[in-house]
LUMMAR-971392 format. One line per field, with one value per residue (C-alpha): residue number from 1; x, y, z. Coordinates in Angstrom, 3 decimals. Layout:
<vonus>
resi = NUM|...
u = X|...
v = Y|...
w = Z|...
</vonus>
This chain:
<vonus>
resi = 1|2|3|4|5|6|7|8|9|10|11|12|13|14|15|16|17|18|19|20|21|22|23|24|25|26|27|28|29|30|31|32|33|34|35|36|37|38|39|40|41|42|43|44|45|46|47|48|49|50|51|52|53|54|55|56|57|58|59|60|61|62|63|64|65|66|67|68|69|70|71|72|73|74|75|76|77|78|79|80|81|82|83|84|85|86|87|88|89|90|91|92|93|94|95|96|97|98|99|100|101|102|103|104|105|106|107|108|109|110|111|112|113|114|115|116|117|118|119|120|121|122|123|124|125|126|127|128|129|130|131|132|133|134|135|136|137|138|139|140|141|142|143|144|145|146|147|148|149|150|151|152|153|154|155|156|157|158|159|160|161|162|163|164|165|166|167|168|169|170|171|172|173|174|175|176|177|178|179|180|181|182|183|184|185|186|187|188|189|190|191|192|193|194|195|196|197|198|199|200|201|202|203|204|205|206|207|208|209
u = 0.000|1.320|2.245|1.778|-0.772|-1.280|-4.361|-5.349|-2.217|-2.843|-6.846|-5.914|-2.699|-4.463|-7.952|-6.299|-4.300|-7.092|-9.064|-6.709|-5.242|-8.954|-10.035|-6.593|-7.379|-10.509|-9.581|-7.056|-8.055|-12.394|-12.944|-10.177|-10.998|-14.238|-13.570|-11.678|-14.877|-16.110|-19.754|-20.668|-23.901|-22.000|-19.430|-21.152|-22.828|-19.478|-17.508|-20.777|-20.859|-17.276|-17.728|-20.565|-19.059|-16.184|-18.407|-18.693|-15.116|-14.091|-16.871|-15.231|-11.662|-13.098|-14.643|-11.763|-9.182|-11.779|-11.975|-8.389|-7.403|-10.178|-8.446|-4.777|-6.316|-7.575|-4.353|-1.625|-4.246|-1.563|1.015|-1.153|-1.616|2.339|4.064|4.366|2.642|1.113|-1.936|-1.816|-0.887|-4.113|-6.235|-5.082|-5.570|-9.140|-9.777|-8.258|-10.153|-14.009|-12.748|-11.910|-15.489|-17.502|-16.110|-16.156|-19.556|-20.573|-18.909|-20.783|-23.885|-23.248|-22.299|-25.214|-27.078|-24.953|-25.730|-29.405|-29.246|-28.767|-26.682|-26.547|-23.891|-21.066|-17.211|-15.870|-17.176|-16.363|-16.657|-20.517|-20.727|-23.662|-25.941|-25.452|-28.933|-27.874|-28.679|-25.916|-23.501|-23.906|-23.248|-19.782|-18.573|-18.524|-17.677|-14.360|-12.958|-14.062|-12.515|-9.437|-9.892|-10.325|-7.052|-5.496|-7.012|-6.222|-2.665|-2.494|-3.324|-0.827|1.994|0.576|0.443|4.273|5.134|3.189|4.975|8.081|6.590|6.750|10.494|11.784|14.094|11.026|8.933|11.829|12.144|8.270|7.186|10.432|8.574|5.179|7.234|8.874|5.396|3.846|6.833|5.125|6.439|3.371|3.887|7.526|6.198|4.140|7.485|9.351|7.114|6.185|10.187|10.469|7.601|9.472|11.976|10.704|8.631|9.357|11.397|8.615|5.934|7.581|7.161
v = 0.000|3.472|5.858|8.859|11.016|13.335|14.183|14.583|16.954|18.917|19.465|20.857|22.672|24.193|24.714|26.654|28.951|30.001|30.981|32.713|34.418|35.359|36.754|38.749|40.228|40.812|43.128|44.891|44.848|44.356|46.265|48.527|49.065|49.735|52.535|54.707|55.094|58.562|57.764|57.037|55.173|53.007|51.574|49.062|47.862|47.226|45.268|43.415|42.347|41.002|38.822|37.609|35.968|35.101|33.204|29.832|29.487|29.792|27.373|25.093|25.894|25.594|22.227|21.201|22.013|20.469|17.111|17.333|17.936|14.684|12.561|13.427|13.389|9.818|8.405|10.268|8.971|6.317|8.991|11.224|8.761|7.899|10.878|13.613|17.093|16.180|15.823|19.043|20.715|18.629|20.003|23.942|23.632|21.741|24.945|27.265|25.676|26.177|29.727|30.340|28.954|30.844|33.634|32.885|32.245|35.099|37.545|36.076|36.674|40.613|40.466|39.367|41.652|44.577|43.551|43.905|47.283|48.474|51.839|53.910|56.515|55.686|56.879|53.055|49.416|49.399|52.767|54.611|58.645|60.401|59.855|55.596|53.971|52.623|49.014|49.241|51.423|49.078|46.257|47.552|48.079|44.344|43.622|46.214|43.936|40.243|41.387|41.035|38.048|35.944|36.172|35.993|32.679|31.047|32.501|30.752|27.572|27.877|28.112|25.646|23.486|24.322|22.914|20.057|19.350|19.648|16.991|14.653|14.225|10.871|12.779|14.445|11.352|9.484|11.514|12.036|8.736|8.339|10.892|8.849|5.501|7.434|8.696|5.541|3.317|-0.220|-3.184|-2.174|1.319|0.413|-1.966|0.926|3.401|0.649|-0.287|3.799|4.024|1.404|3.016|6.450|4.766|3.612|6.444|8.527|11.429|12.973|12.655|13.853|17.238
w = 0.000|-1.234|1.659|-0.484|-0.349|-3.019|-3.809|-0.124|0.349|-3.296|-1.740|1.606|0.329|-2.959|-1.017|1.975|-0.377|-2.269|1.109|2.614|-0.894|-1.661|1.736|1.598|-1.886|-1.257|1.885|-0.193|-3.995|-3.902|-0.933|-1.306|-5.287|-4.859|-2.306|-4.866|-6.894|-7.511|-6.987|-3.159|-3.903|-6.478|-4.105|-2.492|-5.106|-6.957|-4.273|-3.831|-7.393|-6.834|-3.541|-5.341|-7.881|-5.595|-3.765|-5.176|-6.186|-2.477|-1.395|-3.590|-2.247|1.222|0.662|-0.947|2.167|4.270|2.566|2.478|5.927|7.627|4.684|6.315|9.790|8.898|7.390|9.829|12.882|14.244|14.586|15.926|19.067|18.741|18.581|21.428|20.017|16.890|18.940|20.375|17.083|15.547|18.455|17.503|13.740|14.510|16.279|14.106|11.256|12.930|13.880|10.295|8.587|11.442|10.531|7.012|7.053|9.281|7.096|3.854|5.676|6.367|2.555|1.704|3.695|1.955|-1.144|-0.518|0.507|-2.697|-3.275|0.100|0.003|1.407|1.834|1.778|1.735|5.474|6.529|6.514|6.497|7.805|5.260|5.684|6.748|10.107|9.815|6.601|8.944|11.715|9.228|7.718|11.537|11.492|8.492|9.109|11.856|10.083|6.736|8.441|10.585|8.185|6.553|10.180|10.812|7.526|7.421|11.172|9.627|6.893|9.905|11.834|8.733|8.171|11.691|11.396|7.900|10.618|12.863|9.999|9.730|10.915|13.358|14.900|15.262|16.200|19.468|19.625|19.880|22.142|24.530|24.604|25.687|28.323|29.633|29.504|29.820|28.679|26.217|23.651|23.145|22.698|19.672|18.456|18.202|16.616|14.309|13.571|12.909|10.763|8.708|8.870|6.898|4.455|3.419|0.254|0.596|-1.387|1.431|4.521|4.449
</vonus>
């Protein structure tokens, strides 16, 4: 049985890029386009048009990452109950993952409700002026501080993702599953980290990252 996996690694890699390189352009290039127009009632309306159709392709990347990271989870499980810290680091991506989509999804939702308002003037997609309706004004407040979260979150997972690439070296869960005999100190998880070594070995350079 193959110990590469490729197409689970391409769909988390390739999904969580396109989240967090969308929600970053958006911020900066949609929103921050759209705020240069001339027209104050035409500015929401604009960036609106372009989350819109934005929409389904990060769905799609979303889905993607997800189906990609439960695959890895499934296949890396064994370490994960071997090796000191992967664990924890599984725990803190798990969490920075349902951070991410509520926030995600929360910010969609004040998008939507944006887009519905139709053209109110204001002097940037996140910033009302006194003649904003103040259900719209109320909505950009939020949608000021979640613009940004979202690329905070996904860029977390993108580190976090790095280190656990870094947990993956033989060297690492040599002395990781080294740790877990020492705490536990019994003949079977001894078996375990041998056997977990001796897989560590043989596995393509091209998969342990």
């Amino acid at each position: 049985m193959s110990e590469r996996h490729t197409a689970l690694r391409s769909m988390h890699d390739l999904g969580l890029a396109a989240w967090f390189g969308g929600s970053l352009m958006g911020a900066f290039g949609v929103n921050g386009g759209a705020a240069q127009i001339s027209d104050s009632t035409q500015r929401l309306p604009v960036a609106s048009a372009g989350w819109s159709r934005w929409t389904p392709v990060n769905a799609a990347a979303i889905g993607a990452h997800l189906a990609g990271a439960v695959g890895e989870l499934v296949t890396e499980s064994p370490r994960v109950m071997a090796q000191t810290g992967v664990g924890r680091a599984s725990t803190l991506k798990t969490a920075l993952t349902v951070s991410a989509l509520a926030v995600t999804g929360y910010s969609r939702l004040l998008g939507m409700k944006l887009e519905k308002a139709g053209s109110p003037p204001v002097d940037g997609i996140t910033e009302p002026n006194h003649q904003t309706p103040a259900n719209v004004a109320s909505a950009q407040r939020q949608m000021k501080a979640l613009q940004w979260a979202v690329p905070a979150l996904t860029g977390a997972l993108i580190v976090v993702t790095a280190y656990m690439s870094e947990q993956q070296k033989p060297g690492e869960v040599f002395r990781g599953m080294l740790n877990r005999v020492g705490a536990m100190g019994s003949p079977r998880a001894m078996g375990k980290m041998a056997a977990l070594t001796a897989l560590g070995k043989r596995m393509p350079m091209s998969s342990r990252r």
